[in-house]
LUMFI-536153 format. One line per 10 residues: their letters; for each residue x, y, z of C-alpha. Coordinates in pm, whole numbers, padded with zeros to 5 digits. Example, Ala and Ser with C-alpha at 12.3 -4.5 7.8 and 13.67 -1.06 7.14 Angstrom:
<recs>
as = 01230:-00450:00780 | 01367:-00106:00714 $
</recs>
This chain:
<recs>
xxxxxxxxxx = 04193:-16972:-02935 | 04277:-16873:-02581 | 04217:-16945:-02256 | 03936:-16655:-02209 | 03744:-16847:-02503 | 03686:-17130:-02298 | 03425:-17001:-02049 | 03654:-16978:-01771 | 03593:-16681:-01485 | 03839:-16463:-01433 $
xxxxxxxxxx = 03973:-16525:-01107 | 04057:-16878:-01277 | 04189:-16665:-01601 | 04387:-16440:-01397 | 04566:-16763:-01221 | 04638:-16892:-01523 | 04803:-16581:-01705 | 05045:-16541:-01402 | 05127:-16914:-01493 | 05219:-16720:-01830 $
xxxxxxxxxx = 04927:-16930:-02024 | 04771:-16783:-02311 | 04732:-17031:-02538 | 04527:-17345:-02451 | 04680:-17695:-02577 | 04424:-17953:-02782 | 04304:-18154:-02485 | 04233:-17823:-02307 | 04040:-17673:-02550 | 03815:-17986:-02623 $
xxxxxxxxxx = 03795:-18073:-02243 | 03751:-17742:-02061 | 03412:-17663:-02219 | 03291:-18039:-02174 | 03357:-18050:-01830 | 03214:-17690:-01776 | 02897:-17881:-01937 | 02870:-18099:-01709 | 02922:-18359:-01946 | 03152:-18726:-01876 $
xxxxxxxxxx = 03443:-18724:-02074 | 03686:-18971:-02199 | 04000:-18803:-02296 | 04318:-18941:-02447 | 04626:-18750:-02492 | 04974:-18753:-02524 | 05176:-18710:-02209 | 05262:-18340:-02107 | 05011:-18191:-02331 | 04850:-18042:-02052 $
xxxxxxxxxx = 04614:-18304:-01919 | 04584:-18148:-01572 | 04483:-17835:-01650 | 04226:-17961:-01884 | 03988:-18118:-01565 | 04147:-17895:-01269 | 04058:-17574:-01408 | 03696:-17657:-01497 | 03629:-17865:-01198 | 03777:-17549:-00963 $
xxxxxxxxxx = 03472:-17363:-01127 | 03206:-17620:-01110 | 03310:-17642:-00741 | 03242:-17199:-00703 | 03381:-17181:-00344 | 03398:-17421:-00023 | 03144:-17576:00114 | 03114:-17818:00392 | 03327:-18067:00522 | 03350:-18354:00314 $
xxxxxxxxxx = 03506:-18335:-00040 | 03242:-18293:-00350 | 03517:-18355:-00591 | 03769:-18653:-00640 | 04064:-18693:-00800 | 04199:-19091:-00782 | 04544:-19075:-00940 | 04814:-19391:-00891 | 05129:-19256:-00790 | 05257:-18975:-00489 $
xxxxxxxxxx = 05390:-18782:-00720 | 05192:-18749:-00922 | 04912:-18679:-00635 | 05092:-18390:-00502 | 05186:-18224:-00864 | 04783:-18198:-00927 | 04770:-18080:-00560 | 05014:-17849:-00614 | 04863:-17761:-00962 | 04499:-17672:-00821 $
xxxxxxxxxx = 04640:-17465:-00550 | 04846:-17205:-00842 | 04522:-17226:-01063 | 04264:-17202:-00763 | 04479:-16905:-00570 | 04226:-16644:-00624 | 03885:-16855:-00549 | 03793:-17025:-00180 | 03853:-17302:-00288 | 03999:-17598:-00005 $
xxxxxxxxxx = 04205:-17865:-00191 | 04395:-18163:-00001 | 04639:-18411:-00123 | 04672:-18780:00066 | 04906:-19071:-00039 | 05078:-19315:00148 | 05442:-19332:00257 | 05428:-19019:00478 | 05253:-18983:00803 | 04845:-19033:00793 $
xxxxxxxxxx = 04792:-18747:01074 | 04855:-18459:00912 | 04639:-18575:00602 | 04381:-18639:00904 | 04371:-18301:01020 | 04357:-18162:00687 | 04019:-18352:00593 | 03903:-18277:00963 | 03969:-17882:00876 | 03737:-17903:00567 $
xxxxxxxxxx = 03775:-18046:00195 | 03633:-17922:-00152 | 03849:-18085:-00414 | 04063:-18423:-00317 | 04335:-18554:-00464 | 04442:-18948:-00358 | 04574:-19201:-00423 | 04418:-19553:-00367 | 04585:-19730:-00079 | 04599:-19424:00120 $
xxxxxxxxxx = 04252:-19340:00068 | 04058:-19630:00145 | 04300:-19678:00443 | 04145:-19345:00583 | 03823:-19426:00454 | 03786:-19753:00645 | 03881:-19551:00999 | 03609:-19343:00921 | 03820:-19017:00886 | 03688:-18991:00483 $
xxxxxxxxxx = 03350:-18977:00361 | 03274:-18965:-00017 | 02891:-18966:00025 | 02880:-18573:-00138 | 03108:-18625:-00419 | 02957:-18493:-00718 | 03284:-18488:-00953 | 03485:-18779:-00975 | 03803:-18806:-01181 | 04063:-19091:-01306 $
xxxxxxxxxx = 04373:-19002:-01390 | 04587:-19191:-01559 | 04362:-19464:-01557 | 04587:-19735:-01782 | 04826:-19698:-01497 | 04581:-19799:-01278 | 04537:-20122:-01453 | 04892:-20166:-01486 | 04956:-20155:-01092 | 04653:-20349:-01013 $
xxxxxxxxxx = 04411:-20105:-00871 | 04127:-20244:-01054 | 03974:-20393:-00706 | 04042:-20052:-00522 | 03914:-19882:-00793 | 03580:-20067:-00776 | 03570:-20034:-00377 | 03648:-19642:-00404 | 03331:-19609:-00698 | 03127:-19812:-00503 $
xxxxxxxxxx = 03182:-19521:-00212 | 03020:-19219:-00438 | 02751:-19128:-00484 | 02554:-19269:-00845 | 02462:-18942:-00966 | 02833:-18770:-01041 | 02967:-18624:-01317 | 03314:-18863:-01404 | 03574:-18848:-01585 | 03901:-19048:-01719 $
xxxxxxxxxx = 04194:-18883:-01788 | 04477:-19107:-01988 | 04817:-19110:-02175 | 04741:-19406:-02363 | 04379:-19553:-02495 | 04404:-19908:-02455 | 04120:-20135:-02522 | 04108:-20170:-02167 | 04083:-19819:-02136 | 03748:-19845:-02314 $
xxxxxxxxxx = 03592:-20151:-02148 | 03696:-19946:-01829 | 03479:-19641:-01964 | 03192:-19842:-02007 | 03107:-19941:-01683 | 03085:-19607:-01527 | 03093:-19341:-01776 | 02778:-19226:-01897 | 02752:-19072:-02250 | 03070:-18956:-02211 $
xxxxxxxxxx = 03218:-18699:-02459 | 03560:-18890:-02649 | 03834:-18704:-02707 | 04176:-18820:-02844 | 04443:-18555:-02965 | 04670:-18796:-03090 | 04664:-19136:-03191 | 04661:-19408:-02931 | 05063:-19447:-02757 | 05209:-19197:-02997 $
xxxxxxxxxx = 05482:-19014:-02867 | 05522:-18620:-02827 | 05605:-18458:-03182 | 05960:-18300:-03027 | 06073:-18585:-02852 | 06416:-18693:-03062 | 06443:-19023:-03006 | 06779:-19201:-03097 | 06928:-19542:-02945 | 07297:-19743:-02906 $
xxxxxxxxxx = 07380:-20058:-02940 | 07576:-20135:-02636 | 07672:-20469:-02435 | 07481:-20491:-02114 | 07839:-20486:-01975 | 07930:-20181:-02103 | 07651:-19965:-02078 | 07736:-19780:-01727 | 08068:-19700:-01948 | 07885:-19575:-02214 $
xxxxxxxxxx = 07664:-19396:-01995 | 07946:-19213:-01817 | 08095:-19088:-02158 | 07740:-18947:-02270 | 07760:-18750:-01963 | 08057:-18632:-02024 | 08038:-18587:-02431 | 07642:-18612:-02530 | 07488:-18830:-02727 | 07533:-18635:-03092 $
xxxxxxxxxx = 07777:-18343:-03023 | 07621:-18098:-02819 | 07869:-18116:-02523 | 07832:-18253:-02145 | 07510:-18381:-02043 | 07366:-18136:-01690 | 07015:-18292:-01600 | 06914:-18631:-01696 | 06601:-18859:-01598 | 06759:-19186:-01594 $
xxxxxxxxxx = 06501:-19534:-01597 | 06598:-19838:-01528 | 06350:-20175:-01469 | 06438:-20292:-01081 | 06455:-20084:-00762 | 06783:-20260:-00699 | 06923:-20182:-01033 | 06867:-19798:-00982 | 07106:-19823:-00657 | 07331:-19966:-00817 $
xxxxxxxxxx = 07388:-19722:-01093 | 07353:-19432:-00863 | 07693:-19602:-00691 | 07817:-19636:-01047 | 07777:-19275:-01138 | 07885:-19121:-00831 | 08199:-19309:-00844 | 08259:-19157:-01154 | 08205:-18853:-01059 | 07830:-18756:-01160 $
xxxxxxxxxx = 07600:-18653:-00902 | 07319:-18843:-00866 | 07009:-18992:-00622 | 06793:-19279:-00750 | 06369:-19229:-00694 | 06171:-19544:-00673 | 05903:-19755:-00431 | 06148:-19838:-00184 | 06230:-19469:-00125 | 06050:-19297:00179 $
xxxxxxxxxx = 05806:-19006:00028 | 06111:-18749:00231 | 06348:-18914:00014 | 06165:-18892:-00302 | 06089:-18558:-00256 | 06447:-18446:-00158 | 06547:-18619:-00477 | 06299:-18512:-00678 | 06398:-18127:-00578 | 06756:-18152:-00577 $
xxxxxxxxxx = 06725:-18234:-00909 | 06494:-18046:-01047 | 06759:-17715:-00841 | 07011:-17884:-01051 | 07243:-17994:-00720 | 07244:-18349:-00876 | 07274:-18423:-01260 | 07142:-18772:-01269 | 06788:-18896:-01107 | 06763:-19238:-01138 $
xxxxxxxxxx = 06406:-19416:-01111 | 06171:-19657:-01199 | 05872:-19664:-01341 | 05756:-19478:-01076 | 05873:-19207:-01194 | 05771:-19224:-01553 | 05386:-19072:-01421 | 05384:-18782:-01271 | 05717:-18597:-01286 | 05642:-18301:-01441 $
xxxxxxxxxx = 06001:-18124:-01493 | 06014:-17787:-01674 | 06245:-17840:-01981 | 06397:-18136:-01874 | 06666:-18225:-02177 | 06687:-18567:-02131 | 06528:-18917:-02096 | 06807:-19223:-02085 | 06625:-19584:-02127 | 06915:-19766:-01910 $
xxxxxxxxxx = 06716:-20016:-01959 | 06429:-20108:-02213 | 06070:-20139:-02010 | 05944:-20447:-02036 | 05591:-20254:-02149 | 05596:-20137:-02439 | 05342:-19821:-02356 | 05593:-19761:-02028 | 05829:-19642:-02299 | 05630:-19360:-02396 $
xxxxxxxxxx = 05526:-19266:-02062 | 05917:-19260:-01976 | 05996:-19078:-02273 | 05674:-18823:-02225 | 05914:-18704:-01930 | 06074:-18486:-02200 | 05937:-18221:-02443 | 05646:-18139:-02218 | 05441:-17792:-02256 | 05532:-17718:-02609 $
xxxxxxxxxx = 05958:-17754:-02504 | 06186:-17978:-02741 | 06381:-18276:-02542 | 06577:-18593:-02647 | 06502:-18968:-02555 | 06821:-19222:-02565 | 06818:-19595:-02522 | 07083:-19822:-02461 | 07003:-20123:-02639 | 07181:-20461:-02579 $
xxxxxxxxxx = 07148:-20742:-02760 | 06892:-20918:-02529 | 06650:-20639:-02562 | 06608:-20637:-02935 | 06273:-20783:-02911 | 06178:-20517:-02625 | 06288:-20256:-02888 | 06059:-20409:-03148 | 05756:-20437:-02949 | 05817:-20062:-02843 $
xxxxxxxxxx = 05833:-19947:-03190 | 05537:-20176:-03349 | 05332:-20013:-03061 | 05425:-19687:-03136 | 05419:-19727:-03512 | 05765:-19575:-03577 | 06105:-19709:-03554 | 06400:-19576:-03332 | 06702:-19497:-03535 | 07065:-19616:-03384 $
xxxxxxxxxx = 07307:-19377:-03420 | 07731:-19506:-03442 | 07821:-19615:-03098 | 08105:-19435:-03013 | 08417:-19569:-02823 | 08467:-19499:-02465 | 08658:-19573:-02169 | 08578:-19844:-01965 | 08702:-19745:-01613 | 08727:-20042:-01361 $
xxxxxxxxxx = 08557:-19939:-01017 | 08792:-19772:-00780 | 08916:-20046:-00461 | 08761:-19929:-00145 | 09039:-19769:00040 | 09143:-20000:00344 | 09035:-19912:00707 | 09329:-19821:00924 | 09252:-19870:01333 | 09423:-19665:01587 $
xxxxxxxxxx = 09622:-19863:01875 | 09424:-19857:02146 | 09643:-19715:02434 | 09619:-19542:02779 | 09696:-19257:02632 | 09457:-19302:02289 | 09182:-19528:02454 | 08934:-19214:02403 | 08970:-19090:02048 | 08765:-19182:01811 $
xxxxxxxxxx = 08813:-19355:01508 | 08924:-19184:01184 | 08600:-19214:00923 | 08752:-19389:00584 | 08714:-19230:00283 | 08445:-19232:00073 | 08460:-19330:-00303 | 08537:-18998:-00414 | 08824:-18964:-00185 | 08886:-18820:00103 $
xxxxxxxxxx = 08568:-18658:00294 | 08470:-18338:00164 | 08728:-18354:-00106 | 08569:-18211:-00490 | 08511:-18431:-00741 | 08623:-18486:-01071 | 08387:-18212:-01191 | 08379:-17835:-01079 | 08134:-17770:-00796 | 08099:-17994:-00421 $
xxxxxxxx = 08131:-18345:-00400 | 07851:-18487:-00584 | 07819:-18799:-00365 | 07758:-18568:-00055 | 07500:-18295:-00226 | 07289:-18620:-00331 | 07283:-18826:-00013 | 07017:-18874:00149 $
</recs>
């Protein structure tokens, strides 16, 4: 099957071939006509099969050109990232067709969102805060909103939106075509469904938290202790063989944890920037594309960035630390091996988290092999150089004080590895 079997027009078909898209995946092919239909769907999938093209592409024809002011379609998604890579996806699919779409999320400035809503809106993409926020100024109406989708929706759960949720659905109108869009297809998932979905159309490509078919997943056992060490020498080595590691996703539980093992890494040597909820959105973003340009090796995050990140061939997935939720694992994980591309998943496993392991791989229904830990060096941190103050003199009273020296040496001095200094290509 291919993408012209679906029903789409061609201004949406011609978007889509420059994309280099010929064949549709599973949830696209089941979805895209259903939606076209006008039908409510309920679609489960694995993550990076394509769920965003499978309700952006038929909703960008439902929605045949602009139209007003206020937005007649919705997309409620629960992360910035996220938000913007749908934005950023309707805009590539919707180039050819008048079509106005507009992104809003918190952590950036509310103005410009402002006078983007004020200039006119067809398809919206939000997340919840930010929304009602705007909403309850009166810069937002969702009174014509005939299409309304969830994304992600267990996430949503997971973070608590449930009484957003409610306020936002309680802002459309009743007659609207809906649809949730999901990873996994928890029970909660379904109870969800059945307060607003009407007859919906079920679709599930794979079963319920399975992981993506070419996502190699292998683990260590490592002392909590040790694992920065270990960490460093998979950089440096791999994890089976196949030689020094260039761009790696890196997840660990806490916000403060992630800063810390950004420090850890740069001082040996590996650039790196850490993404997570205490970040400003310029941060994230900086991070997000420094990595993805390959100027730092190593993005650290949380789980916010285990939704949403959609990297193009992204090698590998390190579990610094096990989630605590056993579905977060797959969504981490899902990172990898997205759009038909083969990745690896590693997890360093100590001996507290042997029960986080088993929950992971009962929920999952398949076990993670460990492969031989192999020896490496443990370095002890580098002392912070000391800070030398000039006399203060007539004669010296002026000049400044000499900067120390960062961890990597001197400033501007090249690190262990060829290139710039990774500590200054990843601040930020």
């Amino acid at each position: 099957m291919k993408f012209s079997d679906l029903g789409l027009e061609p201004e949406l078909l011609r978007a889509v071939a420059e994309k280099g898209y010929d064949v549709p995946t599973p949830i696209q092919q089941q979805a895209i006509p259903a939606v076209l239909a006008g039908r409510d769907v309920l679609a489960g999938a694995q993550t990076g099969t394509g769920k965003t093209a499978g309700f952006v592409l038929p909703l960008l024809q439902r929605l045949v050109a602009a139209d007003g002011r206020t937005p007649r379609a919705l997309v409620l998604t629960p992360t910035r990232e996220l938000a913007a890579q749908i934005a950023e996806n309707a805009r590539v699919y919707g180039r050819y067709k008048r079509i106005r779409t507009q992104v809003i999320f918190g952590g950036v400035s509310e103005k410009p969102q402002i006078t983007g809503l004020r200039g006119g809106c067809d398809l919206l993409i939000a997340t919840p805060g930010r929304l009602l926020d705007l909403a309850d100024q009166g810069e937002l109406d969702l009174s014509r909103v005939q299409h309304f989708v969830l994304d992600e929706a267990d996430r949503m759960l997971d973070m608590g939106f449930i009484h957003d949720l409610k306020r936002v659905m309680r802002m459309l109108p009743a007659a609207r075509q809906n649809l949730m869009f999901s990873a996994t297809y928890s029970d909660d998932i379904r109870d969800l469904a059945a307060r607003f979905l009407r007859d919906p159309v079920a679709i599930e490509v794979a079963a319920r938290n399975t992981t993506a078919e070419r996502v190699e997943q292998v683990a260590f056992r490592v002392p909590k202790e040790m694992k920065r060490h270990l960490l460093v020498h998979l950089f440096d080595h791999g994890a089976s063989g196949e030689g020094a590691w260039h761009q790696v996703l890196v997840f660990t539980r806490t916000k403060h944890g992630a800063n810390r093992l950004v420090q850890q890494l740069e001082g040996a040597g590996i650039r790196s920037a850490a993404i997570h909820g205490n970040k400003s959105q310029g941060a994230r973003v900086r991070a997000l594309a420094d990595f993805k340009s390959g100027d730092i090796t190593a993005l650290v995050a949380t789980e916010v960035a285990s939704r949403g990140l959609d990297i193009k061939e992204l090698p590998q997935v390190v579990n610094y630390e096990l989630p605590n939720v056993p579905e977060d694992y797959v969504h981490r994980i899902g990172r990898t091996a997205r759009a038909g591309s083969t990745g690896r998943a590693v997890s360093l496993v100590s001996p507290d988290e042997a029960g986080l392991l088993r929950d992971i791989e009962r929920t999952m229904r398949q076990s993670v092999p460990f492969l031989p830990t192999p020896k490496f060096e443990v370095v002890a941190p580098k002392p912070a150089p000391p800070v030398t103050r000039p006399n203060v003199s007539p004669d010296n009273r002026g000049a400044p004080t000499p900067r120390p020296a960062g961890r990597g040496g001197h400033p501007g001095s090249r690190s262990r590895r060829s290139g710039p200094s990774r500590r200054n290509r990843s601040a930020f």
